[in-house]
matplotlib code that plots the C-alpha trace (Angstrom):
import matplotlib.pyplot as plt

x = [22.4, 25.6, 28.7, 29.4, 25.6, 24.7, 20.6, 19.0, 16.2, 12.8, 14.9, 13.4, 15.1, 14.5, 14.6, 13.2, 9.9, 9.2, 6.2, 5.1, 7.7, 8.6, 11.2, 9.8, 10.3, 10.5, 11.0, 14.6, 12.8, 16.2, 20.1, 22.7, 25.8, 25.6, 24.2, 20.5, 18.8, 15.1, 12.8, 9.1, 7.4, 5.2, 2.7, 1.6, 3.3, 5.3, 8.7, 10.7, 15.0, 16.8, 17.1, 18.7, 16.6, 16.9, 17.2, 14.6, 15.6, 15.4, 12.1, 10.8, 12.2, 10.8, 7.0, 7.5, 8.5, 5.5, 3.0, 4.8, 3.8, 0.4, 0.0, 1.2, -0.8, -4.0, -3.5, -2.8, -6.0, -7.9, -5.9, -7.0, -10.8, -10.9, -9.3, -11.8, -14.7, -13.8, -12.6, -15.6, -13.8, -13.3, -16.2, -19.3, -21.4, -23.9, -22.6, -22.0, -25.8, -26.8, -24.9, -25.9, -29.4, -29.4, -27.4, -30.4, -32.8, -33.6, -33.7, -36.5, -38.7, -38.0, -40.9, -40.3, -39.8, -43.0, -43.4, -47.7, -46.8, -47.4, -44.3, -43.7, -41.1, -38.8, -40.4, -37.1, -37.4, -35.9, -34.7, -34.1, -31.1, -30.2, -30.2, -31.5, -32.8, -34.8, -37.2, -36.0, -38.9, -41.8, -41.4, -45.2, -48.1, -46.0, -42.7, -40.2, -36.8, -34.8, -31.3, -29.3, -25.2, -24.3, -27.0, -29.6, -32.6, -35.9, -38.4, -41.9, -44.9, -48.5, -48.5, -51.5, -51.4, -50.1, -51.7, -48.4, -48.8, -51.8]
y = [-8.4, -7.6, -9.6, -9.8, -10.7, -14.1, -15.1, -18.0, -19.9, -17.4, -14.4, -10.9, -10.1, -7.3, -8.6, -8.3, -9.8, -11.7, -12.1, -8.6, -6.9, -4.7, -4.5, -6.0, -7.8, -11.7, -14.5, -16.9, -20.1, -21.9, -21.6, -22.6, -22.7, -19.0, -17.7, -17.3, -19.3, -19.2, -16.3, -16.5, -13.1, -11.8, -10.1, -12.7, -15.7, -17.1, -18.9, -17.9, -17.8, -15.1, -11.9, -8.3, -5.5, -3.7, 0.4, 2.4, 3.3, -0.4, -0.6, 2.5, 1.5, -1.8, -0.8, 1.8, -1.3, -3.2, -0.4, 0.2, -3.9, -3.8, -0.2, -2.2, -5.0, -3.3, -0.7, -4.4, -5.5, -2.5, -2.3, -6.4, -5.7, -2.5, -4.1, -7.1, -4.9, -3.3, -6.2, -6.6, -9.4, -11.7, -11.7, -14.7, -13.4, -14.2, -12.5, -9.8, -9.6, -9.9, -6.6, -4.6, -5.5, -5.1, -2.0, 0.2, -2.5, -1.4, -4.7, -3.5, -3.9, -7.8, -9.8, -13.2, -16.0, -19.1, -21.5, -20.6, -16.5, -14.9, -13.0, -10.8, -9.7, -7.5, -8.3, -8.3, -11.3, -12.8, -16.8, -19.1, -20.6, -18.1, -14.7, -11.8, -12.3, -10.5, -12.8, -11.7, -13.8, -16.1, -19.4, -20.6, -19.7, -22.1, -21.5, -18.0, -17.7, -16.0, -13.9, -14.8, -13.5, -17.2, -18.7, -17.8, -20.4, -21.8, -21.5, -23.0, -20.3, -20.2, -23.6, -24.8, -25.2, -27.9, -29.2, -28.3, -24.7, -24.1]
z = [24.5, 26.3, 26.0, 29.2, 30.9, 31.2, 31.1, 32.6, 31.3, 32.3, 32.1, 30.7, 27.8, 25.0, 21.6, 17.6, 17.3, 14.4, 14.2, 16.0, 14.1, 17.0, 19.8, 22.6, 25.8, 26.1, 28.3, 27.3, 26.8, 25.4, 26.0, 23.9, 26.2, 27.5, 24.0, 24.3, 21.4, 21.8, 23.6, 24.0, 23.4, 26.3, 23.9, 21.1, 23.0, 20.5, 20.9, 18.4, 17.3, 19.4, 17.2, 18.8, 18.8, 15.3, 15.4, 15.0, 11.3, 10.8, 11.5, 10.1, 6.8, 7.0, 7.5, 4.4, 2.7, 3.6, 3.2, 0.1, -1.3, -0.3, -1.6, -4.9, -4.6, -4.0, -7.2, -9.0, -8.0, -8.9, -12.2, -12.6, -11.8, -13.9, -16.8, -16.4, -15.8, -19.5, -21.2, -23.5, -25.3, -22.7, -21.0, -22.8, -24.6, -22.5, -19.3, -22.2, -23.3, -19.7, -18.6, -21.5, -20.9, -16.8, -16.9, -16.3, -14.6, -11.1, -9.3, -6.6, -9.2, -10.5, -10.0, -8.3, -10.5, -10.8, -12.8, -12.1, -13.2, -16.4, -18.0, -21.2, -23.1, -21.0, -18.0, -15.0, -12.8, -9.4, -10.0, -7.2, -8.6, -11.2, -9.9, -11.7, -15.3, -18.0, -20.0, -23.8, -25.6, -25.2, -26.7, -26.8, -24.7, -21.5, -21.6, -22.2, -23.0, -19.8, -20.1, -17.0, -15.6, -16.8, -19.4, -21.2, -20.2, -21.7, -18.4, -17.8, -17.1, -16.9, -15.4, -13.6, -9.9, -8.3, -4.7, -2.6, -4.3, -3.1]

ax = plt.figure().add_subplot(projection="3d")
ax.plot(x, y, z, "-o")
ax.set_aspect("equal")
plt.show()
């Protein structure tokens, strides 16, 4: 902005977009006496505080800084999951039993879970509610005992029929 030119309200004016964080051109939408105090940008139409145009130096440096924090971040979060991933100790002992044991299940091959099926020891199956489980033993001739991520559950089988099956 020059010293010595004076903007009205509407005027084009080149300024630092916040929120576009380039130099671009805007609209005065507020004065304060000559001064211009607010500009609306003409590519993401946002009224914003009057800033001048930063160099080109300026803004190179800051998107090296900002590619620089989210290259951080992301290697955080990669670092976080990894960690977690390997963390034996703080995963339940469940969740712990469940990934040993499904670790070389091929899921294709889960049978769909029903209270009317027959199951056996090893047997991989589908849940409704619970996901993927492996049945580790049967309890009596109608009922099983089920290894899922979060619990491991007793489950009816071999039930007779009901009419709404049918």
């Amino acid at each position: 902005m020059d010293a010595n030119t004076t903007y009205a309200i509407g005027d084009e004016i080149d300024f630092f977009c916040k929120k576009c964080r380039l130099n671009l051109h805007g609209n005065v939408a507020a004065l304060q006496g000559d001064d211009v105090a607010k500009v609306t940008c003409r590519t993401c139409r946002s009224t914003q505080p009057f800033l001048p145009e930063r160099s080109e130096e300026e803004l190179r440096a800051g998107l090296m800084k900002r590619a620089f924090r989210i290259r951080d971040r992301r290697q955080q979060q990669w670092t976080d999951m990894e960690k977690a991933r390997t963390d034996t100790k703080a995963l339940p002992d469940v969740t712990k039993r469940w990934r040993e044991a499904t670790e070389n299940v091929n899921a294709n091959y889960a049978r769909k879970y029903t209270e009317t099926a027959s199951f056996k020891a090893g047997d991989v199956i589908v849940h409704g509610v619970h996901g993927l489980g492996i049945v580790t033993s049967l309890l009596h001739e109608q009922g099983m005992l089920a290894l899922f991520r979060k619990a491991e559950v007793p489950l009816p089988m071999n039930m007779p029929p009901t009419e709404s099956d049918e």
